[in-house]
C-alpha positions in Angstrom: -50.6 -141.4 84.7 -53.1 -144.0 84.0 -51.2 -147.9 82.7 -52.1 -149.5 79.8 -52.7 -152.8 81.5 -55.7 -153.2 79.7 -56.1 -153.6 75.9 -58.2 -151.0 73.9 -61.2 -150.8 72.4 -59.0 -150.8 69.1 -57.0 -153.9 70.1 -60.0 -155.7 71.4 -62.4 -155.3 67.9 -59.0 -156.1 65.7 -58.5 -159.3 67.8 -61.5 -160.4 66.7 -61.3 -163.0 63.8 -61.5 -161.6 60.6 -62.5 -158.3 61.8 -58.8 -156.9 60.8 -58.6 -158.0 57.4 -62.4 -156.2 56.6 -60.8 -153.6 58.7 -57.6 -153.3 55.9 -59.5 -154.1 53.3 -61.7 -151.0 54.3 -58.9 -148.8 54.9 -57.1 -149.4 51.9 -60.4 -148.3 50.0 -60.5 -144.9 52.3 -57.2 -144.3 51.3 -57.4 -145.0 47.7 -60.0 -143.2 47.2 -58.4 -140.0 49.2 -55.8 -140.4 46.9 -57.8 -140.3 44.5 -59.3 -136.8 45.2 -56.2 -135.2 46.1 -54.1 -136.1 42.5 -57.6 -134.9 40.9 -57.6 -131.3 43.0 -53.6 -131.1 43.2 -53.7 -130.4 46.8 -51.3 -133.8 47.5 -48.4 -132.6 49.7 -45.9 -134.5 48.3 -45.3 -138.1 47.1 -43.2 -138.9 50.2 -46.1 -137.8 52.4 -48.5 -139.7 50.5 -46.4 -142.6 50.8 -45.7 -142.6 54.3 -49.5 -142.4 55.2 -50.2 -145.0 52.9 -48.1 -147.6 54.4 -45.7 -146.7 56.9 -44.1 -150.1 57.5 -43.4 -151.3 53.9 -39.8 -151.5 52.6 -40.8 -150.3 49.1 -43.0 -147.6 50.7 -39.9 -146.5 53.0 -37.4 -146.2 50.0 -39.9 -144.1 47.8 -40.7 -141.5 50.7 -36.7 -141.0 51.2 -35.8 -140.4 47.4 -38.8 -138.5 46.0 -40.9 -135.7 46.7 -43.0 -136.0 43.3 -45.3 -138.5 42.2 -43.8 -140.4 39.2 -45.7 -143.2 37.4 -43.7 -145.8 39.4 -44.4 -144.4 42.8 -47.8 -143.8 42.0 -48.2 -147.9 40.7 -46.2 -148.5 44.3 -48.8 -146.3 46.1 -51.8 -148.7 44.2 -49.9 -151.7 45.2 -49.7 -151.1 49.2 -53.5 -150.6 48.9 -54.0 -153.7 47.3 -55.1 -152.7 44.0 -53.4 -153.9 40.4 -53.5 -152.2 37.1 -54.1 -153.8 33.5 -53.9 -152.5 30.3 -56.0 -152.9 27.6 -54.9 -152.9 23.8 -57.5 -150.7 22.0 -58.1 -151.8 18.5 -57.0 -149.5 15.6 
């Protein structure tokens, strides 16, 4: 069995300054943008499992995975908030 004295090639590029937050930022994007794709061909698994890849370690993420296996309008808005993005509405004129 080989130690893991030595840090990664992972570790080593994300403890690089700034390198982890245009790593995120990326990611986020890639994720998004899968999510995107898979609400347009309804081949999402479930909200939970959308969830849980989206952001493992959130508290809001956590409680949405373990009540709800459908994608509602609030865990969908919770799903653009862990990747960083915000929604605004805009009257249109009658």
């Amino acid at each position: 069995m080989i130690g893991h004295s030595e840090p990664t090639t992972y570790h080593r590029i994300m403890a690089e300054p700034g390198r982890k937050e245009t790593f995120e930022e990326g990611y986020r994007e890639f994720l998004l943008s899968e999510l995107r794709i898979a609400l347009e061909q309804g081949d999402y698994p479930s909200a939970s499992e959308l969830v849980a890849t989206l952001a493992e370690k959130s508290e809001i993420c956590q409680q949405t995975a373990r009540t709800s296996d459908e994608i509602s309008l609030k865990n969908f808005f919770d799903i653009l908030n862990l990747t960083g993005c915000r929604i605004f509405l805009k009257m249109k004129e009658c």
